[in-house]
C-alpha positions in Angstrom: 19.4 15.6 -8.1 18.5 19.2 -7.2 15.4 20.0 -4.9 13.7 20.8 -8.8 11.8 17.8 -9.9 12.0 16.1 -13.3 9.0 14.5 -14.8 8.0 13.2 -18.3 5.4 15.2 -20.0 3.1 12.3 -19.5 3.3 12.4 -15.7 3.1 16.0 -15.6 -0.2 15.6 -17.0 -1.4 13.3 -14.2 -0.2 15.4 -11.4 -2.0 18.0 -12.7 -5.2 16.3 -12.9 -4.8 14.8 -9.5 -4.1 18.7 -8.6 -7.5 19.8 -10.2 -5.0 22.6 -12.1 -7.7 24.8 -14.5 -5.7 24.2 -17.7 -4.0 20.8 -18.6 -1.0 21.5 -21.0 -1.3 18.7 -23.9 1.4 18.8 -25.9 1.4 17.4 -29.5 4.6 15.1 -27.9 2.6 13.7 -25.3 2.7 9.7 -26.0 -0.6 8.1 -25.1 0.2 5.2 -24.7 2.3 5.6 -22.2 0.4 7.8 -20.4 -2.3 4.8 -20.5 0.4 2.5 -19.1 1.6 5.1 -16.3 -2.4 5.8 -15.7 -2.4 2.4 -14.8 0.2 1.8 -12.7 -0.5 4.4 -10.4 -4.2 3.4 -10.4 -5.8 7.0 -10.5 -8.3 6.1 -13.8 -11.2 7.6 -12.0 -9.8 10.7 -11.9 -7.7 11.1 -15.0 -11.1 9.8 -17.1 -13.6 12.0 -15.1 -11.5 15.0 -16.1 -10.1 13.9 -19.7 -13.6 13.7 -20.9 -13.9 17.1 -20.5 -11.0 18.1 -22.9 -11.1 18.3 -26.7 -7.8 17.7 -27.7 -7.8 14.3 -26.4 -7.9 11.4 -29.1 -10.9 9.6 -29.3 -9.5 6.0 -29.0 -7.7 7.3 -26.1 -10.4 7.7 -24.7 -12.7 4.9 -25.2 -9.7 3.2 -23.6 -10.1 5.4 -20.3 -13.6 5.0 -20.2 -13.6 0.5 -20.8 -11.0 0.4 -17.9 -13.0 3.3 -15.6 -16.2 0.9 -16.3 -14.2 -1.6 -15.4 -12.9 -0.5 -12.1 -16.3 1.1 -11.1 -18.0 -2.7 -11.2 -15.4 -4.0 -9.1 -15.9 -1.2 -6.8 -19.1 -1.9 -6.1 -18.9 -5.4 -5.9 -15.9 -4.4 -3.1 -18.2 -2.0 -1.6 -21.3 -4.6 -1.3 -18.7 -7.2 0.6 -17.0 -4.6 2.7 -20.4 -4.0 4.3 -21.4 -7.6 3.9 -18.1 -8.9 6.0 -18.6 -5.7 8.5 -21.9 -7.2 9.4 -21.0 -10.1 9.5 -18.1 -10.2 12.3 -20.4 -7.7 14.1 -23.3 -10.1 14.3 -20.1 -12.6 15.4 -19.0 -10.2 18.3 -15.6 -9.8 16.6 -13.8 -6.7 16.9 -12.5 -5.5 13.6 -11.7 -2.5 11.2 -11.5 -2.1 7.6 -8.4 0.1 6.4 -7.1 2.0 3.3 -9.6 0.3 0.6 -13.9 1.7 0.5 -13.6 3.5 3.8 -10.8 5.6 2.5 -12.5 5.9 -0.7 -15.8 7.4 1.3 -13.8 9.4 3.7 -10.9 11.4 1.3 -12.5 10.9 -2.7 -16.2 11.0 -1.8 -17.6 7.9 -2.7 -17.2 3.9 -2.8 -16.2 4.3 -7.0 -13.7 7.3 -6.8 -10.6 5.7 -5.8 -9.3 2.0 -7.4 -8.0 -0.6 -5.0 -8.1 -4.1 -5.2 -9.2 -5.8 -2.1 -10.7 -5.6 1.3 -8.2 -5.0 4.2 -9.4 -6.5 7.5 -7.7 -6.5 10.7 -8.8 -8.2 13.7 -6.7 -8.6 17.0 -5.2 -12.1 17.1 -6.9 -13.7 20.1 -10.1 -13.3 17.3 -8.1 -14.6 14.2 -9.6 -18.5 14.2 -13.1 -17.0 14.8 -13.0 -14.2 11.9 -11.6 -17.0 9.6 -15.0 -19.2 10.4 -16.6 -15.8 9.2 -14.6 -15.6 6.1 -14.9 -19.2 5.3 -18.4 -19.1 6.1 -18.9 -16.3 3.3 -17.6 -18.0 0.9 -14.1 -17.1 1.4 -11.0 -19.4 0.8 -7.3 -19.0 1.5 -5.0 -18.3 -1.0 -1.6 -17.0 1.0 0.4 -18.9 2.2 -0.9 -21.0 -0.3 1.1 -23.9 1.4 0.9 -25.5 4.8 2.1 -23.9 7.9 3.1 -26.8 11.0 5.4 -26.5 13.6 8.4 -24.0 12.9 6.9 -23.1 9.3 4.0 -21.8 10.9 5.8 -19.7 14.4 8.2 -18.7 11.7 5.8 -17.0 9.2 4.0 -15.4 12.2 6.5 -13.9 13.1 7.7 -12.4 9.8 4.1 -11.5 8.4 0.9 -9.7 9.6 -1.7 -11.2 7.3 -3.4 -13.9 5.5 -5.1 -13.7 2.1 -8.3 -14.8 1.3 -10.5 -15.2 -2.3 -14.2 -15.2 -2.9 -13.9 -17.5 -6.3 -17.3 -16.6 -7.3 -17.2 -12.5 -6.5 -13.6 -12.5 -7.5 -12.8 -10.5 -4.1 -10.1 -10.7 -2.3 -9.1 -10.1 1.4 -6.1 -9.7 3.7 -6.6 -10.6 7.0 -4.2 -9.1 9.1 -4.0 -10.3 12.6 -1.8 -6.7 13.6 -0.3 -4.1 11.8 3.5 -4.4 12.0 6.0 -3.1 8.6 9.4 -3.1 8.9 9.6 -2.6 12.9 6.8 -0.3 12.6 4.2 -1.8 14.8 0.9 -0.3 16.2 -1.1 -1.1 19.4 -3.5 -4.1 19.2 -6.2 -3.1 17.6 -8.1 -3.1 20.7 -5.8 -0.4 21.8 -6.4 1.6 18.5 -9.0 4.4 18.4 -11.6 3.7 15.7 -14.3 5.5 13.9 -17.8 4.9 11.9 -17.5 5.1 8.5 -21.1 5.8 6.7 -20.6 3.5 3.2 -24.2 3.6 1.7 -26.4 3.7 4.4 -23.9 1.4 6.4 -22.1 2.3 9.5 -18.1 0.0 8.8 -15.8 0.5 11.6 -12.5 2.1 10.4 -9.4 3.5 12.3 -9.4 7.3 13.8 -8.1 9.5 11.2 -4.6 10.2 12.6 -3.8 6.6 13.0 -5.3 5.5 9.5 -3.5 8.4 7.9 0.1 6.8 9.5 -1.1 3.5 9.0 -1.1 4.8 4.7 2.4 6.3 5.3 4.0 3.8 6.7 2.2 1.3 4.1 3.4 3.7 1.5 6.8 3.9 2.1 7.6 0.6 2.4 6.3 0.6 -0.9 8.5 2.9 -2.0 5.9 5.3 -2.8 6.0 3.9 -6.5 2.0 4.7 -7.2 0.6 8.3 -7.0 -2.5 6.9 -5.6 -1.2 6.4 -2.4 0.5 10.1 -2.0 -2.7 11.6 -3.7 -4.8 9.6 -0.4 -2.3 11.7 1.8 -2.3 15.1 -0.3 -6.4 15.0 0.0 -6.7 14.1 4.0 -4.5 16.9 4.3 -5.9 19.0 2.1 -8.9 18.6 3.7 -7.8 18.9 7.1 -8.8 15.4 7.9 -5.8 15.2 10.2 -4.0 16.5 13.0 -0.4 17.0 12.0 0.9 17.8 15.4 -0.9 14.3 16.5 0.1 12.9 13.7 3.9 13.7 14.3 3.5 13.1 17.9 2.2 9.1 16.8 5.4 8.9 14.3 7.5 9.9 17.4 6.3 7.2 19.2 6.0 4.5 16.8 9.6 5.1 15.5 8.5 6.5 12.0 8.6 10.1 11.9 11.5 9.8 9.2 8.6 7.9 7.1 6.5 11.1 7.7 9.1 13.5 6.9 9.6 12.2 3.4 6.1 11.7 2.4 5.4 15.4 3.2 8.5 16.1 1.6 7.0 14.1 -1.5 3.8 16.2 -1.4 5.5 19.4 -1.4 7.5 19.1 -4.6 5.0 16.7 -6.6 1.9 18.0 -5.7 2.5 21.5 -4.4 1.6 20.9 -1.1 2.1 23.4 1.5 1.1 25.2 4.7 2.0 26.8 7.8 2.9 23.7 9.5 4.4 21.9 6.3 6.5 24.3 5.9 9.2 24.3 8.1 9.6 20.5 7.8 10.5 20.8 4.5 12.5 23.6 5.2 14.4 21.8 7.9 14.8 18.0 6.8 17.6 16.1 7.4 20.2 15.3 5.0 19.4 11.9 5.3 15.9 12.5 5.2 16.6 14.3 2.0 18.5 11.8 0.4 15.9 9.2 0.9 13.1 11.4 -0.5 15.5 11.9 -3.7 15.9 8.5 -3.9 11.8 7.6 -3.3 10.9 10.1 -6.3 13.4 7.7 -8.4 10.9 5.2 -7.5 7.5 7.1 -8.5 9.0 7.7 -12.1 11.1 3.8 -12.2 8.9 1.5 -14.4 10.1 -1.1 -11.6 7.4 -2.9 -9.7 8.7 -3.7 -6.1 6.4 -7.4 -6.0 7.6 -8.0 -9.6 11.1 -10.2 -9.0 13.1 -7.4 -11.4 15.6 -9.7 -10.8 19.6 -9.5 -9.2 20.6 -7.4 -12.0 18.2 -4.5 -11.8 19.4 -1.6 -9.9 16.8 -1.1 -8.4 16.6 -3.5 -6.5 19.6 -2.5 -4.7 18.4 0.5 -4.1 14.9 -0.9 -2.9 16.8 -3.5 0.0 19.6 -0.1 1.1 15.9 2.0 1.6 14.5 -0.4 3.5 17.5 -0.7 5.7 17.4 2.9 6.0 14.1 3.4 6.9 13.5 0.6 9.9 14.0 1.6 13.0 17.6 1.2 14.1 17.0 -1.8 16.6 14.9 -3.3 14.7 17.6 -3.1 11.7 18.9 -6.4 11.9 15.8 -8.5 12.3 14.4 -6.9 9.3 17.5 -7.3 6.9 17.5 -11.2 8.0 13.6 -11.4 7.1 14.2 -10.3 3.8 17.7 -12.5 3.6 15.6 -15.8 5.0 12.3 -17.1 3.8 12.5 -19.9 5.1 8.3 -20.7 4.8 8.5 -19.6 1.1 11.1 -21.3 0.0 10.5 -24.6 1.9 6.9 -24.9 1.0 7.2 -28.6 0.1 9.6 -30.0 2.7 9.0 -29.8 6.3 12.3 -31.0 8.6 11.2 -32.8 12.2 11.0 -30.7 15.4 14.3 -30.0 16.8 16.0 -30.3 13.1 15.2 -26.5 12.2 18.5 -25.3 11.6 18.9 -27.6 8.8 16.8 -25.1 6.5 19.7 -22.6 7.3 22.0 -25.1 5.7 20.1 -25.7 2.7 19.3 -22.5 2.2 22.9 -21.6 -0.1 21.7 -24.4 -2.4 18.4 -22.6 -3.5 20.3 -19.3 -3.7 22.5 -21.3 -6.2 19.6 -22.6 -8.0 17.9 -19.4 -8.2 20.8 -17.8 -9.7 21.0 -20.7 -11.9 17.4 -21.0 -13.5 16.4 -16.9 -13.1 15.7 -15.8 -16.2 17.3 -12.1 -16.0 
């Protein structure tokens, strides 16, 4: 693949309404229909309806569809919103130390406003030695768990701690849900506690929310977004508009990567940015200009994933090449000593795949042994 990128007509179209380009080029070939489909996957409805709306040439049950699901997702927002500051005020009034990531604060700080950027849930994250007191909270609110939706005792429950950084929670009657995270840890990646982090104010509505400082949320999206593969424009479009404007420190920002063992992840993002949305500046510039090979190659391979219709949490299955190439950029993206922990993780889920059976203490090697008889089965019953 050369450094020129190749889109379909249909994501052209997006990028340059996420780009706020002053003509849109819509061709009599575009399909609709799977523009819809890719307007949904990368979950920028707000801003491909807001600006559609203004155009002519755009079919009217095309739009009628934008506007139901833009409806749709401004409800939700709101409902999200209301609970964000609800929860906030809540582990405040508790004495818990928290912040709220990526989700309405993001929204507030980057789009302008609680309804201008979809997302699903509420991420919280409290420092561990708080984790059994902010669950009270949650619980207390209405809140239940929902992952691991099986019991954790014993080995089960050191081994998924080790392995995973949050809980999820579900409001049944709101129909909100939360991750809990007890730290901030991807791939080898991990940040300070949070009492460690610098945080900020974040005004939602009349509400002051406690969110991270803007160089360490902006890594923390990075860093979330590459071990996603990058395969939703929403989450480079976050990036492109903190950037854009000057939200960030890029030296700082660099200077965090550094030490957190990421700057690779940094690299390719901006990378990213630069040939999809036309991002650049003075100190952009000559990253791009000097990236590694390696770098380079990965960036290739993450664009692959922004136009794949392959959805990393969807179990594509053994046969799908991309899910090859999803486990070799994982490996290639984790810090090197942390390589081999990682790639054993994803090998061994031991708490997943064991939800029912729980072996006495001092017997936990025997779930290594079973282990080759649910590959087996999985093999077996997987309908490819």
């Amino acid at each position: 693949m050369s450094d020129k990128l190749v889109m379909q007509v249909e994501l052209k179209l997006i990028v340059a309404i996420l780009t706020e380009q002053s003509a849109l080029d819509i061709t009599v070939d575009l399909n609709w229909q799977y523009f819809i489909k890719l307007v949904i996957r990368h979950r920028v409805i707000e801003q491909i309806y807001t600006r559609l709306k203004t155009e002519e040439n755009v079919p009217n049950t095309v739009m009628q569809r934008l506007e139901t699901i833009c409806q749709q997702q401004r409800l939700r927002l709101l409902m999200l919103g209301s609970e964000t500051i609800r929860l906030s005020r809540e582990l405040t009034t508790a004495g818990i130390s928290y912040a709220v990531v990526k989700g309405i604060p993001l929204a507030v700080d980057a789009y302008g406003g609680i309804t201008k950027r979809q997302c699903k849930d509420i991420d919280l994250w409290v420092d561990f030695i708080n984790w059994d007191q902010a669950v009270k909270v949650l619980q207390s609110c209405g809140y239940q768990q929902t992952r691991p939706e099986y019991s954790l005792t014993g080995f089960k429950r050191d081994y998924y701690l080790n392995r995973n950084h949050d809980f999820e929670f579900f409001h049944p009657q709101k129909k909100v849900q939360v991750e809990l995270m007890f730290r901030v840890s991807y791939l080898g990646v991990n940040f300070p506690k949070l009492s460690e982090v610098p945080l900020k104010q974040c005004d939602i509505s009349s509400n002051l929310v406690i969110s991270l400082e803007d160089n360490y949320h902006l890594l923390l999206l990075i860093v979330h977004g590459a071990v996603h593969a990058w395969h939703r424009l929403r989450w480079l479009l976050d990036i492109y508009l903190l950037i854009q404007q000057q939200k960030v420190n890029l030296v700082k920002l660099l200077t965090l990567a550094e030490q957190f063992e990421c700057k690779p992840m940094v690299i390719q993002c901006l990378w990213l940015l630069n040939k999809i949305f036309n991002l650049n500046n003075q100190d952009i510039q000559p990253l791009i200009d000097n990236i590694s090979k390696k770098d380079l190659r990965l960036a290739k391979l993450l664009f692959e994933f922004v136009l794949a219709d392959y959805e990393l949490t969807g179990g594509h299955g053994l046969f799908n090449r991309m899910f090859y190439k999803y486990r070799w950029y994982l490996t290639q993206i984790t810090p090197p000593k942390q390589r081999w922990r990682i790639i054993r993780q994803d090998l061994f889920k031991i708490d997943k795949t064991f939800k029912e059976l729980t072996l006495p203490a001092g017997w936990e090697f025997g779930y290594y042994l079973l282990y080759p008889l649910y590959v087996i089965k999985y093999i077996v019953r997987r309908n490819f």
